[in-house]
N, C-alpha and C positions, 0 to 999 in steps of 0.2 A: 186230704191235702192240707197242712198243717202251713207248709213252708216251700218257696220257691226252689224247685231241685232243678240247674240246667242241664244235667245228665239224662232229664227225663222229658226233654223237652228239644223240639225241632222245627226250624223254622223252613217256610217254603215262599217263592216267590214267584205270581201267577200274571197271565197278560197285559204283558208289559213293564211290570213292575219292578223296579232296584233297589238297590241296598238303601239309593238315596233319592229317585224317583217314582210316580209324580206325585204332588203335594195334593189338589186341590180331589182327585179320584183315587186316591189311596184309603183301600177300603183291608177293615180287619176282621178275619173270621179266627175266634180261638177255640179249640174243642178241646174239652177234656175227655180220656179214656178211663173210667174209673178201674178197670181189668187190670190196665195197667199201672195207671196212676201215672197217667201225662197228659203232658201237655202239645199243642199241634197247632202252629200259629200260621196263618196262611195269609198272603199279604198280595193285593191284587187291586184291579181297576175295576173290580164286582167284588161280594161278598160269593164266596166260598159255597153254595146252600147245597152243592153232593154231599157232602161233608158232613150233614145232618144225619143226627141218628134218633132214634125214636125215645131215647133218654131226654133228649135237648139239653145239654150240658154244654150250650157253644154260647158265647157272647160276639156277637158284630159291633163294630169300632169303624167309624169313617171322620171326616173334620172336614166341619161346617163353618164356612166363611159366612158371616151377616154383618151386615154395615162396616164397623168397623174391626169386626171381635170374629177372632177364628178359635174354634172349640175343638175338643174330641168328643162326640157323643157313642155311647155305648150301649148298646141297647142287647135286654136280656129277657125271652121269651119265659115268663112263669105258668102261664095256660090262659086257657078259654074256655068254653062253657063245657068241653068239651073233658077237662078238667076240677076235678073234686077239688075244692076250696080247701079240704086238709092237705090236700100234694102240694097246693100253690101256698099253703103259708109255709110251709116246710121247703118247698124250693127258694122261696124268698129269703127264709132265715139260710139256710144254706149258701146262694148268692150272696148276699149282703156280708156274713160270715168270710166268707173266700175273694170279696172284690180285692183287696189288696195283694193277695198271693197274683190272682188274672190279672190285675194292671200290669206289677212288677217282672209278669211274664210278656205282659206284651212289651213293656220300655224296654226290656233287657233284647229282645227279639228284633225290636226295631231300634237299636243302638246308632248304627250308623247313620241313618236316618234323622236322630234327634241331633246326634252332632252336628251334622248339616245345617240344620233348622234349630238355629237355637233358641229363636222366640218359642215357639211351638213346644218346647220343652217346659215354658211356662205360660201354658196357656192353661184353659181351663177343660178340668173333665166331668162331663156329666153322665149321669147312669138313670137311662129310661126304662123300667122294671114294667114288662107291658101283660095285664093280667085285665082278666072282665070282672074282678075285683075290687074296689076303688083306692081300700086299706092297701092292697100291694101293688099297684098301678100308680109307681110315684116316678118323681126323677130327685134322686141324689147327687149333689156336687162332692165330688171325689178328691178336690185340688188340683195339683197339676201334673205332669208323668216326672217333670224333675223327683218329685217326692218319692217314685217309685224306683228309682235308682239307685237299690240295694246293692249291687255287685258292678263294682267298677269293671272296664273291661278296656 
C-alpha cells in the first residue's frame, strides 16, 4: 500500500452509528486485506474485534475527551511475548511507514462527520504502538485529520 486508493476501500456503519453521530462513543476499527489490498473502515459505538484476523493488520481509533482537550487516539497492536521481536520491529516499521496512507483513510471515510465537527478536524492525533518491547511501545503525535484530507469530496 503506497497510496490511498478509494476504489479499494468501503466504509460500514455499526450500532447506532451515522454518518454524523455520536461523537463522544464513536469508535474506529480499520483493517487492512493484504489479498486484496483494502481497505475496511468500520465505524461504531465498540470497536469492530470479529473483524480481527490473525495477521493483525487493523488499527482502532476512538476520541478521548480529558479536561479540556479532546483527541483521536489510535491504537495499533505490534505483539507480545507471544511475538518474535524481529516481526514486532518489522510490523512497526511497516505501521509507522503506512500511518498516513490509514489516517487519510479513515478522514476520507468519515468525511461527513468531520464536516459536522469542525473542531475535531483539528484536534489532535496520537498513535499508541502497543508491543512488550519498550523501543516499539511508543505513542506518536500524528497532527490532526485536517492534514489528512487528501481528496476533497
Amino acid at each position: 500500500m503506497v497510496a490511498f486508493n478509494p476504489e479499494e476501500f468501503s466504509v460500514t456503519y455499526r450500532h447506532g452509528a451515522t454518518p454524523t453521530q455520536p461523537f463522544l462513543k464513536r469508535r474506529y476499527t480499520l483493517t487492512y486485506v493484504s489479498e486484496t489490498d483494502s481497505l475496511y473502515l468500520i465505524i461504531g459505538a465498540s470497536f469492530a474485534k470479529d473483524m480481527l484476523n490473525e495477521q493483525r493488520n487493523e488499527l482502532f481509533g476512538e476520541w478521548v475527551h480529558y479536561k479540556d482537550t479532546t483527541a483521536l487516539y489510535v491504537y495499533v497492536f505490534i505483539g507480545d511475548h507471544h511475538t518474535d521481536k524481529s516481526i514486532q520491529a518489522i510490523r512497526y516499521a511497516i505501521f509507522n511507514k503506512e500511518m498516513p496512507v490509514l489516517l487519510t483513510a479513515l478522514r476520507y471515510g468519515d468525511h461527513f462527520f468531520f464536516r459536522q465537527m469542525l473542531d475535531l478536524d483539528h484536534a489532535p492525533i496520537y498513535v499508541h504502538y502497543h508491543s512488550n518491547y519498550s523501543e516499539f511501545h511508543t505513542i506518536r503525535y500524528m497532527e490532526t485529520p485536517s492534514v489528512y484530507e487528501t481528496i476533497k469530496r
